[in-house]
C-alpha positions as CSV (number, residue, x, y, z in Angstrom):
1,X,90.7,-7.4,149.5
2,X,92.7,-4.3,150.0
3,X,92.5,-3.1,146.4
4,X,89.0,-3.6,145.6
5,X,88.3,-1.2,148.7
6,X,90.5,1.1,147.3
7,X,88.7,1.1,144.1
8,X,85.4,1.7,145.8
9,X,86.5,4.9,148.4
10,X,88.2,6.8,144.9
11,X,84.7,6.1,143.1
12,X,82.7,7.5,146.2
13,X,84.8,10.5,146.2
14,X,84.4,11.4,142.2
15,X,80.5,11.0,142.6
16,X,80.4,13.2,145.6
17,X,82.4,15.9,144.1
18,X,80.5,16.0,141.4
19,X,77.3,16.1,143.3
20,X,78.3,19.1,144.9
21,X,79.7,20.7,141.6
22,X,76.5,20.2,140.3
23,X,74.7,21.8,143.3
24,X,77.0,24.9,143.3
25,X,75.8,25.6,140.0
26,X,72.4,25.3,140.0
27,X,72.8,27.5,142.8
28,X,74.2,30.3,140.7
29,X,71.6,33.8,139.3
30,X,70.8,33.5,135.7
31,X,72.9,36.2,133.8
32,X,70.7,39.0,131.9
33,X,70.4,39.2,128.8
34,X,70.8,42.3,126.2
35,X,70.1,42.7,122.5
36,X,74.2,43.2,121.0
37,X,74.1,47.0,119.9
38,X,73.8,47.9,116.3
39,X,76.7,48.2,114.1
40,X,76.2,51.7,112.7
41,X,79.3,54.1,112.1
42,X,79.8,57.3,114.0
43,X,80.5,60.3,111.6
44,X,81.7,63.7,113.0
45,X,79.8,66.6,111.2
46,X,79.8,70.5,110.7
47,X,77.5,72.8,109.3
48,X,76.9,74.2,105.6
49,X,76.5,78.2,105.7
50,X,75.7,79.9,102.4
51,X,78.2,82.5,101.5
52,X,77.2,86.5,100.1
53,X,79.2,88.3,98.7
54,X,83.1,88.4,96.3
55,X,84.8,85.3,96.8
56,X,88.5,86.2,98.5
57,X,91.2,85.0,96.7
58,X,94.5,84.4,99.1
59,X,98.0,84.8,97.8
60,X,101.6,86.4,98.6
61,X,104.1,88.5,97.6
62,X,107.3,91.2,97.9
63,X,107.3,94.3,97.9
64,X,109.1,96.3,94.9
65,X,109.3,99.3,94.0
66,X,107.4,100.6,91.3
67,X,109.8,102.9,89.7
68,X,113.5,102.6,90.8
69,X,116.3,104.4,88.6
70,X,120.5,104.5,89.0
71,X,121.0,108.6,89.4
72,X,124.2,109.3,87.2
73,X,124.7,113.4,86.2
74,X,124.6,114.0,82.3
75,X,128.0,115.9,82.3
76,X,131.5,115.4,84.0
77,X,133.3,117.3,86.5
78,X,133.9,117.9,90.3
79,X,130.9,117.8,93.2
80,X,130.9,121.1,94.8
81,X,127.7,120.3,96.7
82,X,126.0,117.2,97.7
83,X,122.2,117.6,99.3
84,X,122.3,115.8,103.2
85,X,119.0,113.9,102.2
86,X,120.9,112.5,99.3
87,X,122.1,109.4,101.7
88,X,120.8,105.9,102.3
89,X,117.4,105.8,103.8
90,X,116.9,109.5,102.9
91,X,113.9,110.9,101.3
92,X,114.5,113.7,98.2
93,X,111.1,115.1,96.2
94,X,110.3,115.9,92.8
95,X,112.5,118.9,91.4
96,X,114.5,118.9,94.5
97,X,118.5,119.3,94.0
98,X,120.4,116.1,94.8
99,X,124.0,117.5,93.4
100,X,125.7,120.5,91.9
101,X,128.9,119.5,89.9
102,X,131.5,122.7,89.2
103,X,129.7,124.7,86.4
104,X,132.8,127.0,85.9
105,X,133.9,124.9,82.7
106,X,130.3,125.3,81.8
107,X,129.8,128.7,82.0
108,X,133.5,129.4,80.2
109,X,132.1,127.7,77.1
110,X,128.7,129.6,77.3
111,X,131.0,132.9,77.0
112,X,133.0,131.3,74.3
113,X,129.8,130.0,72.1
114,X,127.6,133.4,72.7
115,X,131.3,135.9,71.5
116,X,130.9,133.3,68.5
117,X,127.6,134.0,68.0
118,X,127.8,137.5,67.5
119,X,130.8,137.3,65.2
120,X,128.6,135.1,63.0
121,X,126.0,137.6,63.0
122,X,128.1,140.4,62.2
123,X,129.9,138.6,59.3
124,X,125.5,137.7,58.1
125,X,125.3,141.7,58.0
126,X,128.3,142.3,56.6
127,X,127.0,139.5,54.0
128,X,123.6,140.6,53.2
129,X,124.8,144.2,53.2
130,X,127.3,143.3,50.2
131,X,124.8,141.8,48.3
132,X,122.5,144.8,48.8
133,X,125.3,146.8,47.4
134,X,125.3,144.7,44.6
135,X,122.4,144.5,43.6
136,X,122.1,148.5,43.3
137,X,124.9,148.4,41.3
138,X,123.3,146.1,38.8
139,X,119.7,147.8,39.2
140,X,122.0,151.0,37.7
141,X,123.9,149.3,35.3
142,X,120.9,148.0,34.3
143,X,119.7,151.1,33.5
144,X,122.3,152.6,31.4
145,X,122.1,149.1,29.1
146,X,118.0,149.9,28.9
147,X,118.7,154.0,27.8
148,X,121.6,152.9,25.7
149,X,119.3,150.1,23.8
150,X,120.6,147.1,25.5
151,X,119.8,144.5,27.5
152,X,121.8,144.3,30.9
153,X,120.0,140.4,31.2
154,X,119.1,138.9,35.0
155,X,121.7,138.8,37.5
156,X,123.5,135.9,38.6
157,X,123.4,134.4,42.3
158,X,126.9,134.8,42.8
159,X,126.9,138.4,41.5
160,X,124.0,139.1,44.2
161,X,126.3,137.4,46.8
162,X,123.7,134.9,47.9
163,X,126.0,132.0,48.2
164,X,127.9,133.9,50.6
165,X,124.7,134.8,52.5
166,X,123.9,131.5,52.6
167,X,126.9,130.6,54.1
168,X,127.3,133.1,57.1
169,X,123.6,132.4,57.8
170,X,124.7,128.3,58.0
171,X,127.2,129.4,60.1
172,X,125.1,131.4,62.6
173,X,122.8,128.1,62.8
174,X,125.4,126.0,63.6
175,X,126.9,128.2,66.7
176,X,123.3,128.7,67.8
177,X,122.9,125.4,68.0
178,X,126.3,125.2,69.9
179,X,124.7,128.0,72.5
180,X,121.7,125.6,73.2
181,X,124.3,122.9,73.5
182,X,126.2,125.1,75.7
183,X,123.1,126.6,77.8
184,X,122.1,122.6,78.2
185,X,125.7,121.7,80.0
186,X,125.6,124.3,82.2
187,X,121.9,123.3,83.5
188,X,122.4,120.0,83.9
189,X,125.7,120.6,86.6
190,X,122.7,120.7,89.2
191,X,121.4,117.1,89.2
192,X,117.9,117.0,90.3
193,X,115.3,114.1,91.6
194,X,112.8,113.0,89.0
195,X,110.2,112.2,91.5
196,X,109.5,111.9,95.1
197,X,111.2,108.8,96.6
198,X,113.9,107.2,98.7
199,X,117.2,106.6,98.4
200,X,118.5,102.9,98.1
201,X,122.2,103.8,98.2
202,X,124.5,106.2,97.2
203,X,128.5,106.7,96.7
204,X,129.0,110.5,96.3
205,X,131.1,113.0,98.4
206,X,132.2,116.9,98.2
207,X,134.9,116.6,96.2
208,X,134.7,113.5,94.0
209,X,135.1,113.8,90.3
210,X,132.7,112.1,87.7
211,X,131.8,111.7,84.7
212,X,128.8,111.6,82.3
213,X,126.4,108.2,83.0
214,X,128.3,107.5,86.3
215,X,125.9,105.8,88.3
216,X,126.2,107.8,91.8
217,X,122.9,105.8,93.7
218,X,119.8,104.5,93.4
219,X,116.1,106.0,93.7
220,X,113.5,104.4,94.5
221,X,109.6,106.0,94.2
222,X,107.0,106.6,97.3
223,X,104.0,107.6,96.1
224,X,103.2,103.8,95.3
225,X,105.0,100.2,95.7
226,X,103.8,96.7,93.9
227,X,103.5,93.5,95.1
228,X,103.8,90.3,92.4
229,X,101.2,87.7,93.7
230,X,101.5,84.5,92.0
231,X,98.6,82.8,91.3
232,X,97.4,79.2,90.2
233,X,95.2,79.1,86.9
234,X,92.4,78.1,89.1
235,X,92.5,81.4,91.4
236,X,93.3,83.5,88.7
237,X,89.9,82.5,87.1
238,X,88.0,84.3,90.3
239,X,89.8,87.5,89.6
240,X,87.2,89.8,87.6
241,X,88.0,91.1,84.3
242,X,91.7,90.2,85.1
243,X,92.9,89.8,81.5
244,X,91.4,93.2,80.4
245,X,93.3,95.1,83.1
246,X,95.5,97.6,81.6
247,X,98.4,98.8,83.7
248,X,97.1,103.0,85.2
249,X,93.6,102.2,83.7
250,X,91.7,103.7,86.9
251,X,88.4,102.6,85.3
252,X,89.0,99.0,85.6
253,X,90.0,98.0,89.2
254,X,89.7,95.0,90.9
255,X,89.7,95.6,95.1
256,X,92.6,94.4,96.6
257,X,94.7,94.0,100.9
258,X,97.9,94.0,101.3
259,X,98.6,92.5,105.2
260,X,102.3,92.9,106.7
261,X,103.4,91.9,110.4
262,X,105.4,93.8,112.2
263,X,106.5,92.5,116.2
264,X,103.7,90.8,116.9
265,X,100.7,92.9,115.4
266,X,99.4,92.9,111.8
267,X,98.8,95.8,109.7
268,X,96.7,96.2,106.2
269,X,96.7,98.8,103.4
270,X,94.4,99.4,100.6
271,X,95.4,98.6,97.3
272,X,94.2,97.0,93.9
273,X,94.9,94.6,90.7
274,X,96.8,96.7,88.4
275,X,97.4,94.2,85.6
276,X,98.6,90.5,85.1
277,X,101.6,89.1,83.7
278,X,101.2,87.7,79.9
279,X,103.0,85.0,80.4
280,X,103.2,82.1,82.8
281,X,106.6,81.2,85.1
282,X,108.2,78.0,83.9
283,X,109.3,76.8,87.0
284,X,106.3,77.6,89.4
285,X,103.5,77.0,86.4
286,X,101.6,80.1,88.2
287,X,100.4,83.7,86.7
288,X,102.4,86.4,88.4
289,X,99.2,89.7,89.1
290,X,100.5,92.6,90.1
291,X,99.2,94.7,93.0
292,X,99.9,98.2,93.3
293,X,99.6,100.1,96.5
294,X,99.8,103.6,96.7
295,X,100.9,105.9,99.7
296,X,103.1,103.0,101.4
297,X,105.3,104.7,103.2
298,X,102.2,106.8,105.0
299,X,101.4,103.7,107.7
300,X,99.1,101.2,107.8
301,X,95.7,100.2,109.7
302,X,96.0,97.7,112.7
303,X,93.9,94.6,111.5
304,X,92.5,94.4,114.6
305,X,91.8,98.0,114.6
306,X,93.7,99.1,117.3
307,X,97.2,100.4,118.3
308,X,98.2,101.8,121.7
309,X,101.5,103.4,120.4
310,X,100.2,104.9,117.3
311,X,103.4,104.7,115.9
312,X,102.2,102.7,112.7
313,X,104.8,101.5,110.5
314,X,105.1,101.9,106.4
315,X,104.9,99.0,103.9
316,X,108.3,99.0,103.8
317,X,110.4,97.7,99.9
318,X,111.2,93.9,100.1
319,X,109.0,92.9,103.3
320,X,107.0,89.6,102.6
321,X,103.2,90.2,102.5
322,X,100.0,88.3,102.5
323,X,97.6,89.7,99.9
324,X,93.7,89.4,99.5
325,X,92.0,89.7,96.0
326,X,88.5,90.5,95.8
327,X,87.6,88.0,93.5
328,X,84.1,87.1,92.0
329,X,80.4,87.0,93.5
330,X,78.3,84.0,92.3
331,X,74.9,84.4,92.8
332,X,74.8,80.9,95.0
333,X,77.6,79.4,96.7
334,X,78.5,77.5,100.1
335,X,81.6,77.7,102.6
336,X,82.3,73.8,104.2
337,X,85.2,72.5,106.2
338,X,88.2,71.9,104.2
339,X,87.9,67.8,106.1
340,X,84.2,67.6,104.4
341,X,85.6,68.1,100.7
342,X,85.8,64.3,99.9
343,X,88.1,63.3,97.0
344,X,86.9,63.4,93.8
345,X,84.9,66.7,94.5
346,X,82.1,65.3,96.5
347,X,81.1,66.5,100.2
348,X,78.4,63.4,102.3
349,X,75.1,65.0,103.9
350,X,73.7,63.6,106.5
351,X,69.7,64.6,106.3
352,X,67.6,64.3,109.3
353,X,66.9,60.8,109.6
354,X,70.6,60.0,109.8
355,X,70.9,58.6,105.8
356,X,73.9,59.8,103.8
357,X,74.4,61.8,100.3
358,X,76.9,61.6,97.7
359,X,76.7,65.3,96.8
360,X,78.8,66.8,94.2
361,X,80.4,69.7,94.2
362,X,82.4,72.3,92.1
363,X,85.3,73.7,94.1
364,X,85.7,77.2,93.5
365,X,88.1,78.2,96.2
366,X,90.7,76.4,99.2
367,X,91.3,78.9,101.9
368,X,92.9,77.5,104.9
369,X,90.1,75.2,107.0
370,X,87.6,76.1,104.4
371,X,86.3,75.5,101.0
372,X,83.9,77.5,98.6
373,X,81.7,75.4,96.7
374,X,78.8,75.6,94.4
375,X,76.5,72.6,94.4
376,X,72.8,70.6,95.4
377,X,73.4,71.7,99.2
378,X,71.5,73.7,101.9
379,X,72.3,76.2,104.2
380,X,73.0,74.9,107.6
381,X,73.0,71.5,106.1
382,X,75.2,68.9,108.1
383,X,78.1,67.5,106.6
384,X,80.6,64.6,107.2
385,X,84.0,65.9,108.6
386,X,85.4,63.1,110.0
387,X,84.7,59.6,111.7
388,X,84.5,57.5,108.6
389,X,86.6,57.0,105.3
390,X,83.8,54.9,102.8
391,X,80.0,55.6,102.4
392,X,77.4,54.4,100.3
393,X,74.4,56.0,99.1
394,X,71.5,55.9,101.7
395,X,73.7,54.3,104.6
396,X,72.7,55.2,107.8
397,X,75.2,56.7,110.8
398,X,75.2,58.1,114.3
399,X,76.3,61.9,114.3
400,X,77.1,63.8,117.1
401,X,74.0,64.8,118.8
402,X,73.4,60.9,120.3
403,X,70.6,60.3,118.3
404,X,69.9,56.8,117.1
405,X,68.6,56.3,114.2
């Protein structure tokens, strides 16, 4: 009897605990329920702006000179006098002495060639004198033949002494040529600077002996420096005219900034395309234009047009540049976000009721976080920057503005 009870106290408990389950429950709030929110992507976007204006084409570049020679005197002997600008760093202008070498030699010979020179003469008057003589002794001889009934004939050359003239006056030539020679020497003992410049280096003291073609320093010129911008295929296109730029040709010139940092301000001169290379690097594959920038050395303008020390500095040989082109100006053209330049040349609108376009696009220009484009697009149009990686014609997506669509 013991078990059965058992049996019938475990059943009694089950049914009351699930009594009460089920009256717990039904106690219980319904939960609300929402519509699950649509599954459109979020796209970041930025604006279209419609550019005006030459398209700036970016590069950089060293500075080099843009005439540099080896000084080195024309004639031999000792340096009796040495110019104190003619030092590294030091500045020298056109026609200015650098050197004088000892022109004592020189001037020796000059007195040696000129007493030559006036032998020679007198030994060409002594010569055509002689052949004066003869030739009134055969004009009288000839006259006694013609009263006498004969014929005296012509006279020979060597009877009129010509040969001999001929000779002294050879002669004479030779040591006037040897008094030019001599004259030459003596100017070129004073060593002078072709044009206005600096001085790279030099290795000359009072003193020092040298000779003719000894390289004694380096010159460098000031009135203008060059910088060699190389450039793709692609940027070189944008440069106008570039191929029919002929190196000095002042009629033809393309617009052109050369930026240097110095400390921690930038500075930019004036400058312009002077000609391209005709020929293309092997190693880089890029077109090497060459900007020329005259007055260097004069200071240039503060980009952000200011300078509290007014101590400018100049555009100094070898120092790394940045360099701006003024390239062309299209009649139409855009400037998007570098991140809206899809591959495949392509940038995605977004028109107002949120639906995407595949527009395509002809790149005309990279610079930094920007692009410069030609294509079916609209200024102040928004564009896809980021958010999303795949789009489809006509899809729809939330922007940044919160707007469903």
């Amino acid at each position: 009897m013991r078990k059965p009870t058992s049996y019938l106290v475990a059943i009694v408990i089950l049914v009351g605990s699930g009594a009460l389950a089920y009256y717990l429950v039904s106690l219980a709030p319904e939960p609300e329920r929402s519509e699950p929110p649509p599954q459109v992507p979020f796209a970041q976007t930025a604006r279209v702006v419609a550019g005006s204006g030459a398209i700036p084409v970016y590069g950089a570049g060293t500075v080099r000179p843009s005439a540099e020679i080896d000084i080195a005197p024309l004639v031999g002997g000792r340096v009796v006098w040495v110019n104190s600008a003619f030092q590294s760093g030091g500045r020298v202008k056109a026609g200015q002495a650098i050197f004088r070498i000892d022109k004592e030699d020189y001037l020796h010979r000059l007195s040696q060639v000129e007493a030559e020179l006036e032998s020679r003469r007198i030994a060409l008057f002594v010569a055509q004198e002689e052949s004066a003589f003869a030739r009134t002794e055969f004009e009288q001889y000839s006259r006694q033949q013609q009263e006498a009934g004969a014929s005296a004939g012509e006279p020979g050359p060597l009877a009129l002494r010509e040969p001999q003239i001929k000779a002294a006056q050879a002669a004479m030539d030779r040591v006037e040529s040897q008094l030019s020679d001599a004259r030459l020497a003596l100017s070129r003992t004073e060593v002078r600077a072709p044009f206005n410049g600096y001085v790279r280096h030099e290795s000359l003291d009072v003193g020092q002996f040298v000779t003719a073609g000894q390289a004694v320093g380096r010159l460098f010129a000031s009135d203008a420096v060059e910088v060699v911008v190389p450039l793709s295929d692609a940027d070189a296109g944008l440069i106008p005219g570039l191929w029919k730029l002929r190196a000095g040709d002042s009629r033809r010139r393309v617009a052109a900034r050369a930026i240097a940092r110095y400390g921690d301000k930038s500075y930019v001169w004036k400058g312009y395309v002077d000609r391209a290379e005709a020929s293309i690097d092997q190693q880089t594959r890029t077109i090497d234009s060459i900007l020329r920038v005259a007055n260097p050395f004069t200071g240039g303008v503060p980009v952000d047009g200011t300078d509290e020390s007014g101590n400018t500095p100049p555009l100094l040989v070898g120092k790394f540049v940045q360099v701006e082109i003024q390239g062309l100006a299209p009649e139409s053209y855009f400037r998007v976000p570098r991140p809206a330049l899809q591959p495949g040349n392509e940038v995605w609108t977004v028109s107002e009721d949120k639906r995407v376009s595949v527009v395509p696009v002809r790149v005309l220009q990279r610079v930094d976080d920007e692009a410069y484009v030609t294509g079916a697009l609209e200024d102040g149009q928004p564009v896809i920057t980021g958010g999303i990686q795949h789009v489809s014609e006509g899809m729809v997506v939330q922007t940044g503005d919160g707007v469903e669509p």
